[in-house]
N, C-alpha and C positions, 0 to 999 in steps of 0.2 A: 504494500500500500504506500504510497506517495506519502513523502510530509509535507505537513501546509506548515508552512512559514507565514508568520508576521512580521510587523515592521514597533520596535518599539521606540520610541524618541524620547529625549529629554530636553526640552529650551529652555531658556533662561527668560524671565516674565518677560521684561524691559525689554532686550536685543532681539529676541526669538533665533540669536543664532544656536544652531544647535551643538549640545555639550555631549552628549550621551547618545548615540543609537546603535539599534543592533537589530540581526536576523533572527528570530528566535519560533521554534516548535516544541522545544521539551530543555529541559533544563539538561539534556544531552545531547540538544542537536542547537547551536545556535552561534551567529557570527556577528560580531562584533565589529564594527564597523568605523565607529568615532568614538573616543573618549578622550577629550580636550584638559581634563586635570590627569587622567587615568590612575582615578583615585576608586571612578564607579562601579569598576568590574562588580569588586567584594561585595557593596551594596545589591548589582542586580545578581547575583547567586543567591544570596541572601534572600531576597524576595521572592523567587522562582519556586527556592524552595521550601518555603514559609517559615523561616526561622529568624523575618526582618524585625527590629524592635529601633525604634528612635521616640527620644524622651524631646519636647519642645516645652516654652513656656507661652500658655494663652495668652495674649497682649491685655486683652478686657480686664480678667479675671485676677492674671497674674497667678494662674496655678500651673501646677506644674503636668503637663500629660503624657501618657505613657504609649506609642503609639506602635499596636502590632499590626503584621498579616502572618497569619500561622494555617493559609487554608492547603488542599494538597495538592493545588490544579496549577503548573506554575505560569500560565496563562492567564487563569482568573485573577491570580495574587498578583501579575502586574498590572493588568485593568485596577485593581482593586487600589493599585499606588497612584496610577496614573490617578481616577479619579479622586485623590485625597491628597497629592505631594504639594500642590497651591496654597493649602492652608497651614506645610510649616514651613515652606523653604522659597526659593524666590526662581521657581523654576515649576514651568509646565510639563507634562507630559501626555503620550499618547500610544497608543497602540491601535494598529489599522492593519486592511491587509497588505499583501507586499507586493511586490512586481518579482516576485522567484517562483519559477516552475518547474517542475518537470520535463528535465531534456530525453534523457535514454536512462535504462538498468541494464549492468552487466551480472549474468547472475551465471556463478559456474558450481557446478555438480562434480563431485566425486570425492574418491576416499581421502586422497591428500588434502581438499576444501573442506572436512569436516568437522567444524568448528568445532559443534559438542564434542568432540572423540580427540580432539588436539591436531589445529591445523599443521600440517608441515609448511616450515617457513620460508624453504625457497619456495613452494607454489601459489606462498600470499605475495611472495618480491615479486615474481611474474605477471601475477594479476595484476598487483597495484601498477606496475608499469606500463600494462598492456592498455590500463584505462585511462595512465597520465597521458600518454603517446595518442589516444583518441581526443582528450583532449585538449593536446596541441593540434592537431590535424582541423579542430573546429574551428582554429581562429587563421586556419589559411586567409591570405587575402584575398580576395573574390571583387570584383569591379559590383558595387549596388549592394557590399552586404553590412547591413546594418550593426551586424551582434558584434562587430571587432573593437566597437566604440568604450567596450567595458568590460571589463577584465568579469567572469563568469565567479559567482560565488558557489565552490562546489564541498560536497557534504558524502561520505561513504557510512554506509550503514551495514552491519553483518546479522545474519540469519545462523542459527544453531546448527541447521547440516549442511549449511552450505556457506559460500562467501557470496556478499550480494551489494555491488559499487553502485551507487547512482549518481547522475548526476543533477544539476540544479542551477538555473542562472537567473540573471536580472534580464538576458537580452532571450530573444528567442532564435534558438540556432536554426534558421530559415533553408541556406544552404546547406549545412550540414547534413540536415536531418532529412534532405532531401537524397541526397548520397548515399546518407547512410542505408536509408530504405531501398532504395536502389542496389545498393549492394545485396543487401539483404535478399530481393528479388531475385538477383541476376544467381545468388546462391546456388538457388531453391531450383530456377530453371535451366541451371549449367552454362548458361549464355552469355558473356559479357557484352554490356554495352561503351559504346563507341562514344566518339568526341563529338562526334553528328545529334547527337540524342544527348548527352553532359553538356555540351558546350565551353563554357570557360569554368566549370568545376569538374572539369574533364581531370585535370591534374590532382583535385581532391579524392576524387574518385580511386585514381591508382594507387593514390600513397596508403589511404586505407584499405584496400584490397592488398597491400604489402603487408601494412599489420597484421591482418588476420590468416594470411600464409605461414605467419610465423606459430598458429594456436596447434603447429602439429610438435611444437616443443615442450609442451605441457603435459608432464607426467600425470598419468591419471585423470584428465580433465574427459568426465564422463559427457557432457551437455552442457554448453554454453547457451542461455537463452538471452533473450535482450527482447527489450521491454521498450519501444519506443510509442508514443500516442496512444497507449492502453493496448495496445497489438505483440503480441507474443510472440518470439522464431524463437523455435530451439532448433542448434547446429550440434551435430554429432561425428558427421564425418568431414574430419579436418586433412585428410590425407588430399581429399577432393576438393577441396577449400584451394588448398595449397598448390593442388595441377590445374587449378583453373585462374589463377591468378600468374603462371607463369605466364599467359598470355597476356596479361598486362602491361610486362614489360617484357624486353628482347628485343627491339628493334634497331637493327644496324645503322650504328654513328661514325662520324669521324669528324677530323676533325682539325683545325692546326690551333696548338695551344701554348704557352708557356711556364714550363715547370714552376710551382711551389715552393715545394716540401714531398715527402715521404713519410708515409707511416707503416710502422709493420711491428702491432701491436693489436691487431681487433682479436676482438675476444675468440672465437672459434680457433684462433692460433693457426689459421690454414691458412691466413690469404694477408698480403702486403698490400697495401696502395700507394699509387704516385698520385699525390692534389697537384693540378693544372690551373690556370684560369686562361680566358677565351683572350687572344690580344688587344682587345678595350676592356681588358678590366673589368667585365660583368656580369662572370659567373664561375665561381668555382667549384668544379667537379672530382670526385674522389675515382678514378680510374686502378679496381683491385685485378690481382694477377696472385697465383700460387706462390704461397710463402718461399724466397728464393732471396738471402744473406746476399748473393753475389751480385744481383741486380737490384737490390734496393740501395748497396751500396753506390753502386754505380751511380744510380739517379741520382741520387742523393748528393756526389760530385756535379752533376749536370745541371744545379741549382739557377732559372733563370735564363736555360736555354730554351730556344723556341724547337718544338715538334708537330707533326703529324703520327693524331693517333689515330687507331683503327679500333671498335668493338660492337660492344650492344650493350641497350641498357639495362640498367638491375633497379632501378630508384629515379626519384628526381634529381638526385646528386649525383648515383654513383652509376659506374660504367663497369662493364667487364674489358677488360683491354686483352685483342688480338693480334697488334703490332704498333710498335712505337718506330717514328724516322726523325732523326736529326737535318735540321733544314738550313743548318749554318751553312754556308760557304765555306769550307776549309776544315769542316768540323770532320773527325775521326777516333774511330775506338783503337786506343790501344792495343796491341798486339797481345801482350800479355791481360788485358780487358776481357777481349774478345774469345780469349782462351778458358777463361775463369767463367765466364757469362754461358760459354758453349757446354761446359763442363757441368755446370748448373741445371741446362735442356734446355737453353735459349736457341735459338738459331739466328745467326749473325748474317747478313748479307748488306757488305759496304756498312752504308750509316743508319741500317733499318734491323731494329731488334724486333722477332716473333715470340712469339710468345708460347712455351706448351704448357698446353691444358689435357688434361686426363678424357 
């Protein structure tokens, strides 16, 4: 079940700017937003969970009052301050509803997600990732899209046999959740769609179709289901996931670029990349090649030189590289380079290194 979020505020009578507000549904789900002395947290705990007591002096009367909320709703207990904090303190308050919805639920099954029974903790690191990584992918730049104006206020919630992410924003993810369902679709009937039919979230569309290629690395992950606009998919087989999204990328590139850098540290420990960028400067791509000491060093000397590469893609970033060439005038590999590089499984020819791939 979705939580409803409120909006609670605190002004100051005079100013009406505001001191204190926050996101709140339960004195376990709620986000904070402003606190200008960030003196109030303590106070709204306190009230949420009705254990607030403030002692004032009546002006008239000149006695002294003792002033609780001790109820168990910690909604009602802050309606219950709001309508009463006017009459001991020099500030208004309010609680209304909020402008945060419900965007998607990622909700995954199986034995390593089983809260009650004791989760295993690399399969919560995976999840939580898999769902931070969705929610970058919603704030792609899209030409007309509104929700990138504000940073999403999001909230994860767990289920006893399962793990269960949701998310939540101020903005309504319009693009996104158009994709997302679309994915979802294209799942279900093995068919991907095209840049003809996405248009300019044609690019959103792949990067997330990436992520979810990767849900065949999740040990034990019985049923992913996801929950967007009250509509239910549960995905099962991720192996199929996975061979229908190679389609989404592979398409042969090339290219003339200018080395970077070199990395040859990604996690999987199989594969090196040489970073490129285009020669105006505006766009840097990670081009990987099988883990190979002898030619990362190489590149890694060639800091700056201009090439022509050869491959296909694997990302918006990244490339698989099937031949690099050196387009200097005058430029040459080493003898004893080329000997190292060959010995390695490169194949040399003049100023153009290939690449073996298994």
């Amino acid at each position: 079940m979705s939580v409803n979020f409120k909006l609670f505020e605190i002004k100051a009578q005079k100013s009406k700017k505001t001191i204190f507000s926050a996101y709140v549904a339960d004195e376990k789900a709620y986000r904070i937003i402003t606190d200008v002395t960030g003196r109030f947290k303590k106070k709204f705990l306190k009230i949420m969970r009705g254990v607030y007591k403030h002692t004032y002096m009546n002006k008239e009367t000149e006695e002294s009052i003792e002033y609780k909320i001790e109820g168990d709703n910690p909604l009602e207990n802050l309606q219950k301050y709001a309508n009463d904090c006017n009459t001991f303190s020099h500030t208004t308050a309010e609680i209304s509803p909020s402008n945060i919805k419900h965007q998607y639920t990622l909700h995954f099954y199986g034995v390593d997600y089983n809260m009650s029974k004791g989760m295993e903790p690399k399969a919560q690191h995976r999840a939580n990732d898999f769902f931070f990584e969705l929610g970058k992918i919603s704030q792609m730049k899209i030409p007309a899209n509104n929700y990138l104006n504000e940073k999403p206020q999001e909230f994860t919630t767990a289920e006893a046999a399962s793990l269960k992410l949701e998310m939540y924003s101020t903005r309504e993810m319009v693009d996104f959740k158009i994709v997302f369902k679309q994915l979802l679709d294209d799942i279900q009937s093995g068919i991907l769609s095209t840049e003809v039919v996405l248009g300019n979230r044609y690019a959103m569309y792949k990067r997330l179709f990436k992520e979810f290629s990767k849900l065949t690395r999740f040990n034990n992950l019985d049923t992913l289901t996801i929950i967007i606009d009250g509509l239910d998919t549960n995905l099962t087989d991720f192996e199929d996931i996975a061979n229908l999204a190679e389609n989404v990328y592979g398409a042969v590139v090339d290219g003339e670029m200018i080395i970077q850098s070199v990395h040859d540290y990604y996690r999987d420990e199989s594969l090196d990349g040489l970073i490129v960028d285009t020669l105006n400067f505006s766009q840097i791509t990670t081009w990987k090649y099988p883990k190979n000491n002898a030619l990362s060093k190489f590149l890694h000397l060639a800091k700056g030189e201009k090439v022509k590469l050869d491959g296909w893609t694997e990302g918006e970033n990244t490339r698989r590289m099937k031949s690099l060439e050196f387009l200097r005038d005058g430029f040459s590999i080493p003898t004893t380079s080329k000997q190292e590089l060959q010995r390695a499984g490169s194949t040399v020819i003049d100023k153009k290194l290939i690449i073996g791939w298994e």
